[in-house]
N, C-alpha and C positions, 0 to 999 in steps of 0.2 A: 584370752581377754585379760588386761592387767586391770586387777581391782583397787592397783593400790592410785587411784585417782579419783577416788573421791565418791566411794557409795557410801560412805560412812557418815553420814549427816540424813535428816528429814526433810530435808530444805532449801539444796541445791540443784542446780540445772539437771531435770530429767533427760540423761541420754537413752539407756537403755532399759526397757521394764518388759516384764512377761503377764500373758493375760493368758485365759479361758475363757473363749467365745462362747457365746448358750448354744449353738449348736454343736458345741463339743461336752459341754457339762447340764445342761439341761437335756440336751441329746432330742427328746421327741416327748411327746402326749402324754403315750402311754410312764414314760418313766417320770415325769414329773405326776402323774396319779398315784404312782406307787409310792414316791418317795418322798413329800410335799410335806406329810404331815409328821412323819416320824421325825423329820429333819428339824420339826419345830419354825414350820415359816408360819406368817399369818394368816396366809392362802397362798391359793395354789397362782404360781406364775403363768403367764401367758406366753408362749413360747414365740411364735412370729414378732409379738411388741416386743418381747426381750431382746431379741435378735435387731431390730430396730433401734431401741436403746442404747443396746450396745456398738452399735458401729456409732451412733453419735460419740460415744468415748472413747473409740478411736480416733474419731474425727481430732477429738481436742488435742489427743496422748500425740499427736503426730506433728497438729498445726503446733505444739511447742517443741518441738525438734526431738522427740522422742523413737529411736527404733522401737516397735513394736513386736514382740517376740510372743506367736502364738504357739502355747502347748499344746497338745493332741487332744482328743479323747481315749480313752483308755476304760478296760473292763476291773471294774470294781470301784468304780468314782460313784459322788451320789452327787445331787443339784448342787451341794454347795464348794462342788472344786471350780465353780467362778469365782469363789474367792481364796486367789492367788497366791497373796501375802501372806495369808497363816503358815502355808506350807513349806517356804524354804526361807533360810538364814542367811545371807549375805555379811562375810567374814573376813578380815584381813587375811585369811588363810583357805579363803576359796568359801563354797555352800557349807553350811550345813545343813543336813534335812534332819527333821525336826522330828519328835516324836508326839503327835496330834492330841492335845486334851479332849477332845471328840472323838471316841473310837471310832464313829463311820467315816473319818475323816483320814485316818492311819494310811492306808494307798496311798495318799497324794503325793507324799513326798518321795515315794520310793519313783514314782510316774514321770514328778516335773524334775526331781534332779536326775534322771536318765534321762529326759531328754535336753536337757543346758548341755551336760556332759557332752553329748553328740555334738554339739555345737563349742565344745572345745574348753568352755568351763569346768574348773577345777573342782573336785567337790574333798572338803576337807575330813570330812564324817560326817554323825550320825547321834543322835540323841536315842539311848538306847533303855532296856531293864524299866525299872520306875521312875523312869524321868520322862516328863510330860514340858514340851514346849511349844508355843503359836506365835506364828510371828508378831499378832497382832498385839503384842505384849510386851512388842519389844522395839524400842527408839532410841537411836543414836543421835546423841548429842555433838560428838564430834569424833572425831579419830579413833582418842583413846577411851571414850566414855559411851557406852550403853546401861541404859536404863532395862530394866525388866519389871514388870508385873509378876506377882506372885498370886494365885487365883487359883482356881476352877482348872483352866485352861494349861498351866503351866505351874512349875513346883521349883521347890528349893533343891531337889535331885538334877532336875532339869538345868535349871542356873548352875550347879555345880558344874554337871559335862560342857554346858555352852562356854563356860569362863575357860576352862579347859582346852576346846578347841579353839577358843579364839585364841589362847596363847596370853603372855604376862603383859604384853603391849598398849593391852583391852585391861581396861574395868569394867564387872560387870556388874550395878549396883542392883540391889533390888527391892521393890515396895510392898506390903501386904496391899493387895486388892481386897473393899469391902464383900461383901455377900452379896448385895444386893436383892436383883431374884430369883440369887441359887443356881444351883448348877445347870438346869435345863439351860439358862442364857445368855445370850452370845456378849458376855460383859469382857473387854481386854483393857490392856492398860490406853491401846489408844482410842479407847472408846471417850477416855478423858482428857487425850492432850492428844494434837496434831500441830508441830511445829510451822511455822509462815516464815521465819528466817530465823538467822542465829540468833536476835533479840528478840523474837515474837512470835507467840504459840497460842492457837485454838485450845481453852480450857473447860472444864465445866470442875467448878471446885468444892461442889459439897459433897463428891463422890470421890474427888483426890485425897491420898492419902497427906497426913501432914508432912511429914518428912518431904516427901517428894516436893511439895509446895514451898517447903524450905529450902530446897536443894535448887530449885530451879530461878527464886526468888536470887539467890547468893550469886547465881553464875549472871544475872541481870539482864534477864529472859522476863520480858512484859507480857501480862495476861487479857488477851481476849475475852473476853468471859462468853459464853453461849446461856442466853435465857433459858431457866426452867422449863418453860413451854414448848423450847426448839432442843432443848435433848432428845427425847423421844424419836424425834423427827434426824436425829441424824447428822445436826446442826454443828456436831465436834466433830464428824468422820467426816474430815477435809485432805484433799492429796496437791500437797505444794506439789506445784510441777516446775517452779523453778522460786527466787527469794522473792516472796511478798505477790507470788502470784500461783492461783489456785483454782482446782475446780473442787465444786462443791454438791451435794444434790438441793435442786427445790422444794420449797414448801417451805425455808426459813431464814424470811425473809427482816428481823431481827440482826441476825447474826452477818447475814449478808452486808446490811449497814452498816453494823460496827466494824465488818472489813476493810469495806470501802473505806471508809472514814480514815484507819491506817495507810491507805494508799496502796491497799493490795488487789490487783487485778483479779477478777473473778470470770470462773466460768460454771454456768450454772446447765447443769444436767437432769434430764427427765427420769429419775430410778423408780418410779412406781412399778416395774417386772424384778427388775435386776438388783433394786436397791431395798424398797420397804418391805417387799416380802419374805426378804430371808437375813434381812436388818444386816446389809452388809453394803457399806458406802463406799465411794471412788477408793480411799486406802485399803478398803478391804481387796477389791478386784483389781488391783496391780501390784505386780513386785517387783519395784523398783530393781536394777540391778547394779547401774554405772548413775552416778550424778557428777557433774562436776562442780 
């Protein structure tokens, strides 16, 4: 698979992304009993509506010309390897998998990039020692520019190996992530910013850092803003599927407006299984691989 076409943005034409179906990562009953609460979901998933759920987000990943690339199930995943994107790094120099700020999360990456591999992708390394990194921390601006989250989830040892394997071609900048509330949760960097096109990004700004806000301000990247009311709800965790056009999950229906209003096409999703229960939105459950 040649990478150098273009996965290197938030924002471009989705060709290829990889998923984990809930019946490969919620698996059955019994394992979402087991494992619901340690995981820190709000309740426990319902496993048939999930599976429902989710093939409506295929439906969409595909009606936008999207290959759909399912991972397997595997022994030692918990519920939350539906969400895809944390697990691998998409690189001018092939994958890297990642070393999970969530230690029940650690398998994934060793899982999904053995199976891309099978499928002919390249994998560059490996975030290793006390380096911690998620993907969801991490957003590409353009070619040469990746932003990273500094957090919970992911460390300044972690940014070091990743600048590393990306090689000197990549910048890798990086922002302190607030506290918020602390390490149990699921806070990334793009818990605060989901790009809509090169000038236009999904923000929520009293949780961004300043710098970052500055830095995005300079490159002349226009702010969405997501109401207070609609963060909670998931209202920033949007997955451009191609420029100015997006799916998003329901319930915020604010933020939906001020979409629309930019002229960005929406597709709106039912995540009450898949989405609010283990606070992980359409960017969380796909990993991009090819955009053009």
């Amino acid at each position: 698979m040649n990478f150098d076409f273009g996965a290197f943005n938030n924002w471009g034409v989705l060709k290829k992304v990889a998923v984990r179906r809930p019946q490969d990562s919620f698996v059955s009953d019994t394992k979402l009993d087991a494992e619901w609460k340690d995981l820190n979901y709000h309740s426990r998933p319902d496993l048939q509506n999930s599976i429902r759920e989710f093939e409506a987000v295929e439906a969409v990943l595909k009606a936008a010309g999207a290959e759909v690339i399912a991972l397997p199930a595997a022994d030692g995943l918990t519920l939350d390897a539906i969400y895809t994107h944390d697990a691998l790094v998409v690189t001018p120099r092939g994958l890297v998998k990642p070393r999970m700020g969530k230690p029940q999360r650690r398998r994934e990456a060793e899982v999904n990039g053995a199976a891309l591999e099978k499928l002919g992708i390249s994998v560059a390394g490996e975030i290793s020692g006390d380096g911690k990194v998620e993907g969801g921390d991490l957003v590409w601006i353009d070619r040469q520019t990746l932003l990273a989250g500094v957090g919970y989830r992911t460390n300044l040892e972690g940014v070091r190996q990743l600048q590393a394997l990306c090689g000197s071609e990549v910048e890798v900048k990086w922002f302190d992530l607030p506290h918020y509330k602390g390490r149990p949760d699921v806070f990334h960097l793009m818990s605060v910013l989901s790009p809509l096109d090169r000038d236009l990004a999904v923000v929520y700004p009293p949780l961004m850092p300043v710098r970052l806000v500055e830095f995005l301000e300079k490159r002349g990247i226009e702010f969405l803003e997501v109401p207070e009311a609609e963060f909670p709800s998931m209202g920033c965790n949007v997955l451009a599927l191609g420029p100015r056009h997006a799916m998003m999950v329901d319930g915020n229906p604010e933020t939906l407006k001020r979409m629309k209003a930019k002229d960005v096409r929406v597709e709106v999703i039912n995540g009450a299984d898949i989405c609010r229960k283990g606070e992980g939105g359409p960017t969380c459950m796909t990993r991009p691989l090819v955009r053009n």
